[in-house]
N, CA, C and O atoms as a MOPAC input file, in Angstrom:
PM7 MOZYME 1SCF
protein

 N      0.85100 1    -1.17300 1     0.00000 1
 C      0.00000 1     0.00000 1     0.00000 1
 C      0.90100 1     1.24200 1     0.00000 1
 O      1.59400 1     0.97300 1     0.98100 1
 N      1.27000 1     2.20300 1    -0.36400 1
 C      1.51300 1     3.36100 1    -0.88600 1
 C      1.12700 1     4.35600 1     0.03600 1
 O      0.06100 1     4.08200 1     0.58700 1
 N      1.71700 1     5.57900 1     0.43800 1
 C      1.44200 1     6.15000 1     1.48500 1
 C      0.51800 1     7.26300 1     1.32200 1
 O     -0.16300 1     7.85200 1     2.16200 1
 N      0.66200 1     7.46500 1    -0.21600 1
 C     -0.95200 1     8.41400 1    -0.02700 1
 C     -1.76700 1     7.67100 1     0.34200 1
 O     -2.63400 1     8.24800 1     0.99800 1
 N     -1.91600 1     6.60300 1     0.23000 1
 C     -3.25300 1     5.19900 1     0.55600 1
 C     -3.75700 1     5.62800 1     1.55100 1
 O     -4.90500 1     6.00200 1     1.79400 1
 N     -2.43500 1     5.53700 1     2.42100 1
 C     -2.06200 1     5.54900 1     3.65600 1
 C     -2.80300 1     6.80500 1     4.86500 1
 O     -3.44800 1     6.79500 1     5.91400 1
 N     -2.08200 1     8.00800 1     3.69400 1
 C     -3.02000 1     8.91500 1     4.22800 1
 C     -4.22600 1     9.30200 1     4.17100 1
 O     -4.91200 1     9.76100 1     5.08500 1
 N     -4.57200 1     9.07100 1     2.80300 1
 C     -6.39900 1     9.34400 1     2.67100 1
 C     -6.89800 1     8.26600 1     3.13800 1
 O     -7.96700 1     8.05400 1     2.56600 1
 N     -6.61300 1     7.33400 1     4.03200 1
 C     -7.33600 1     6.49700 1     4.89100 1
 C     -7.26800 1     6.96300 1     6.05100 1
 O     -8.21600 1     6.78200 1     6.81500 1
 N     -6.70200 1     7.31900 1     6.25600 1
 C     -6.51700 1     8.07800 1     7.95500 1
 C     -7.08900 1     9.34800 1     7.77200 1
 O     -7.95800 1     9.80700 1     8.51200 1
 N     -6.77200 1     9.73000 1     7.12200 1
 C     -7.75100 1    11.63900 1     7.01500 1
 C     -9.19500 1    11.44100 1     6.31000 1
 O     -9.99800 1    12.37100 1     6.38200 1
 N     -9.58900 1    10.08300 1     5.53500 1
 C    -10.92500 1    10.31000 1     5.40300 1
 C    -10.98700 1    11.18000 1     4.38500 1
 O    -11.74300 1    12.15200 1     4.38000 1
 N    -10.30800 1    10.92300 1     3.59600 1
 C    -10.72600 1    11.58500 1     2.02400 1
 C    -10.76000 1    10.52900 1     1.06700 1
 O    -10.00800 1     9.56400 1     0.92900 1
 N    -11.84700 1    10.91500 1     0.38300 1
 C    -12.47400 1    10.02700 1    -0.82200 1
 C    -12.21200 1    10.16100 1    -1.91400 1
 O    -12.27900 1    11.34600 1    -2.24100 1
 N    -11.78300 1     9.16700 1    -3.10100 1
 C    -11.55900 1     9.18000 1    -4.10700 1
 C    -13.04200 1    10.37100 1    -4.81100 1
 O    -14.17600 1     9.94400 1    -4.59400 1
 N    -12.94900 1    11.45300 1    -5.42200 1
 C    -14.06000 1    12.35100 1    -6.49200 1
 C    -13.60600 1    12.23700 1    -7.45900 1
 O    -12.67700 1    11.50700 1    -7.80500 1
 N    -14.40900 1    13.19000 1    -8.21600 1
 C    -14.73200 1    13.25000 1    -9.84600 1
 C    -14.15600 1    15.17600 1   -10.06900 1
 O    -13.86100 1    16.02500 1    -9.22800 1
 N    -14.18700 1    15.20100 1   -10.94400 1
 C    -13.81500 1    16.74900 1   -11.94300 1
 C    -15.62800 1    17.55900 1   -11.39900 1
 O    -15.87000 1    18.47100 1   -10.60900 1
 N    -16.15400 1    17.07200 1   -11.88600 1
 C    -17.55400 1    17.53000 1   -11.64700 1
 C    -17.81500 1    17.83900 1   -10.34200 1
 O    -18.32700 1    18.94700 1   -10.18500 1
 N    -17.69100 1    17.43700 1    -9.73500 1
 C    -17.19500 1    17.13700 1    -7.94200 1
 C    -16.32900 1    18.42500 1    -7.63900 1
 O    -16.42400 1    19.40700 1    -6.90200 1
 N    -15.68000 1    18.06500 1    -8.32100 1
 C    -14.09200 1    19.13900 1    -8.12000 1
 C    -14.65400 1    21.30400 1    -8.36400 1
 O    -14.42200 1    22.20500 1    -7.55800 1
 N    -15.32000 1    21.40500 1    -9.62000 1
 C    -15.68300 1    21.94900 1   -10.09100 1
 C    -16.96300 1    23.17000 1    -9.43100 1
 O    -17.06500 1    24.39600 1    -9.39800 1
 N    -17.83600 1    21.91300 1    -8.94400 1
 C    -19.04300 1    22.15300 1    -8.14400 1
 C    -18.50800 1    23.08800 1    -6.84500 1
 O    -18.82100 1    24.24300 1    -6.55600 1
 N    -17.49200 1    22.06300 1    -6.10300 1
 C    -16.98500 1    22.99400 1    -4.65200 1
 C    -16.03200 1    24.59700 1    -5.17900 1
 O    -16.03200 1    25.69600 1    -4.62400 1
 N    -15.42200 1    24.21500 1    -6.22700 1
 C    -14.97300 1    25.20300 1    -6.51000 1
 C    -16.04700 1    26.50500 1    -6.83400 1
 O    -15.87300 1    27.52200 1    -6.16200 1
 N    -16.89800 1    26.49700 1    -7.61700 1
 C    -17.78200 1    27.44000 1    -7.69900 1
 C    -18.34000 1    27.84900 1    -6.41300 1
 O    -18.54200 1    29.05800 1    -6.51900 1
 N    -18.74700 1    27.38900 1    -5.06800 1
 C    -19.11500 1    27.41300 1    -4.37600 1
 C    -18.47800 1    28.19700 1    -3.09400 1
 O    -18.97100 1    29.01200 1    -2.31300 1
 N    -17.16900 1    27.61200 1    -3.20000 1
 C    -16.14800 1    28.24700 1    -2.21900 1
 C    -15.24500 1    28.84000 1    -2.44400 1
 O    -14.69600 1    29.57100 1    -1.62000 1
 N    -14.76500 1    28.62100 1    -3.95000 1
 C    -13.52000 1    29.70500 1    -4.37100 1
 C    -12.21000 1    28.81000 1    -4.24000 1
 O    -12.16800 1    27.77000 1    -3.58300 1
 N    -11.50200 1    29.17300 1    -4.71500 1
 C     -9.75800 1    28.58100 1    -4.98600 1
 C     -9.17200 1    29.49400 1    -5.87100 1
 O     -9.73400 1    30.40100 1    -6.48500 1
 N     -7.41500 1    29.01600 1    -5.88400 1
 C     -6.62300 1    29.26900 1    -6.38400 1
 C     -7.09200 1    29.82500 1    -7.93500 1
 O     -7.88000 1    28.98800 1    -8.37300 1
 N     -6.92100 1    30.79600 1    -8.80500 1
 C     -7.08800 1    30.89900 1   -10.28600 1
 C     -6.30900 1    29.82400 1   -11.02900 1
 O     -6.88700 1    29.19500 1   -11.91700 1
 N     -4.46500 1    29.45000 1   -10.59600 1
 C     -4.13000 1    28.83900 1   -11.35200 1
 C     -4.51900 1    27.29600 1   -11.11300 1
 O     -3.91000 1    26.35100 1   -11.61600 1
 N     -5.64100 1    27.19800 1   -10.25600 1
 C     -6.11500 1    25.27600 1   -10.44900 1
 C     -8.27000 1    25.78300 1   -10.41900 1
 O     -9.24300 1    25.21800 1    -9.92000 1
 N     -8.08100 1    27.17800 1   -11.30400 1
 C     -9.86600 1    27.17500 1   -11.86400 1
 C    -10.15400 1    25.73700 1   -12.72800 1
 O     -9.39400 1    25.12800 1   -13.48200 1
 N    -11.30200 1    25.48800 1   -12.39500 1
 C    -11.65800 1    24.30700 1   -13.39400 1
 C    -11.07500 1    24.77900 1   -14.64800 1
 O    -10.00500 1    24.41500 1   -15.13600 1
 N    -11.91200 1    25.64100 1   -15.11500 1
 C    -11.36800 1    25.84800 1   -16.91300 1
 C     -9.89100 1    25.24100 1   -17.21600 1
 O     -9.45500 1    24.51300 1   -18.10800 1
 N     -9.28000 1    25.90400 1   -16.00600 1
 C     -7.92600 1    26.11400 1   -16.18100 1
 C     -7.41000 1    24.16400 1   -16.40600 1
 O     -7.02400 1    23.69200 1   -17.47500 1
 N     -7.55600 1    23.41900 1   -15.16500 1
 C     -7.43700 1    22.40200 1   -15.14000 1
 C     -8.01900 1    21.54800 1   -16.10900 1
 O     -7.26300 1    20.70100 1   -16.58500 1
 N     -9.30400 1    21.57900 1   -16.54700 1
 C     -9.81700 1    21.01000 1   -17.92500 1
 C     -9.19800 1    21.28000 1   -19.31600 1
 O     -9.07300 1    20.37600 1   -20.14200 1
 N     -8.69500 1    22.94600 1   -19.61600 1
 C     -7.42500 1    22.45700 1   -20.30800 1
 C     -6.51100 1    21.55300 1   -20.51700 1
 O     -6.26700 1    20.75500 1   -21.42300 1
 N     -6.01000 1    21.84800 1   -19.42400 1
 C     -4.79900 1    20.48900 1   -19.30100 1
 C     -4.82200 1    19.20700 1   -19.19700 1
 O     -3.91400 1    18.40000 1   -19.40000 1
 N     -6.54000 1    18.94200 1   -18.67800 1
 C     -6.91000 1    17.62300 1   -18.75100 1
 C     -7.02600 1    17.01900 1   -20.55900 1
 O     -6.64100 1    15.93800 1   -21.00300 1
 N     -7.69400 1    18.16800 1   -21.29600 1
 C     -7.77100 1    17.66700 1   -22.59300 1
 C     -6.69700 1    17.98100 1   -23.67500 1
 O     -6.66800 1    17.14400 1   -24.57800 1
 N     -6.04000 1    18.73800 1   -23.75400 1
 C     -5.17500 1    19.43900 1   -24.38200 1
 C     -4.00300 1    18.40000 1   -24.38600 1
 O     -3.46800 1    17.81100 1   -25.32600 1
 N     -3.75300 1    18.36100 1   -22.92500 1
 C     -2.11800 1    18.07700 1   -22.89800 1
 C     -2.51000 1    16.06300 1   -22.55400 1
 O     -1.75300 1    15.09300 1   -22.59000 1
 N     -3.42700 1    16.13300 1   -22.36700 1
 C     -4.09200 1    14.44000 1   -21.73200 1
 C     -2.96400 1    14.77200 1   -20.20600 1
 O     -1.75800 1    14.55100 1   -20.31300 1
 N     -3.49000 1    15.24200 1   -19.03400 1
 C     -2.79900 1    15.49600 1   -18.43800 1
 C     -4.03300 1    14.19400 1   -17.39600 1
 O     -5.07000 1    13.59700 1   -17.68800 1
 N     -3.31000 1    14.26300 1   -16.37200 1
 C     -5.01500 1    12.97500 1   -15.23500 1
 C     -4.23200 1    13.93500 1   -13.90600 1
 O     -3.06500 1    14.13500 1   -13.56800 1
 N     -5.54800 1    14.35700 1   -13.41900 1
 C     -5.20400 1    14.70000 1   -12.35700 1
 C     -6.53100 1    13.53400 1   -11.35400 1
 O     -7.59200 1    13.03300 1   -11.72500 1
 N     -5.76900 1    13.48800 1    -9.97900 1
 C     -6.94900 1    12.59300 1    -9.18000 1
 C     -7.29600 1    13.61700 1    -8.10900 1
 O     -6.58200 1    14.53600 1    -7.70900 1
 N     -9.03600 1    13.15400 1    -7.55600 1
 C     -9.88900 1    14.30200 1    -7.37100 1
 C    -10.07600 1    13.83000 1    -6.07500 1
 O    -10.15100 1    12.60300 1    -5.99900 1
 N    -10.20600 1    14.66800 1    -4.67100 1
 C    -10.56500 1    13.49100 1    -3.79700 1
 C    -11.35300 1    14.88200 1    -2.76500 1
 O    -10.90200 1    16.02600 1    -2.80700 1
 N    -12.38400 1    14.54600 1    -2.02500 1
 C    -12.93900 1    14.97700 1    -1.18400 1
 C    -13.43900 1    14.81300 1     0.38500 1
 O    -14.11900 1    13.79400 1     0.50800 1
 N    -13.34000 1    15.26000 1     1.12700 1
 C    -13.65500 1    14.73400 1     2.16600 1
 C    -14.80100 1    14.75900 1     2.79800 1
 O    -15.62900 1    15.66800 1     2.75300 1
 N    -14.84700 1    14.06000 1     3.21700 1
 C    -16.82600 1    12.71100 1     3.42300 1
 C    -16.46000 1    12.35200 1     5.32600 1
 O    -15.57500 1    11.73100 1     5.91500 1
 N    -17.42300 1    12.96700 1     5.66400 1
 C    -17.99200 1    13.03600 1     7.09600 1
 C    -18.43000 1    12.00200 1     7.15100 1
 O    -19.00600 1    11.62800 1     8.17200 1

């Protein structure tokens, strides 16, 4: 097992989705240089994979 494993088992963060990702962002705000748009570029453009994870009470 791998230690991010490691940690998003102990901190209780869940594997998400872009849509997921996207949604909180509109909602709460972030960084400009990781805006969805911004990141969906790079997801299609460059075939870049980013992994999405959220945390679940």
């Amino acid at each position: 097992m791998k230690i991010q494993e490691v940690k998003r088992i102990l901190t209780r963060w869940e594997p998400s989705s872009f849509s997921l990702y996207r949604e909180a962002f509109t909602q709460y705000g972030g960084s400009i240089n990781m805006h969805p748009d911004i990141v969906d570029y790079f997801m299609r453009r460059h075939n870049w994979h980013f992994k999405f994870f959220h945390y679940k009470e």
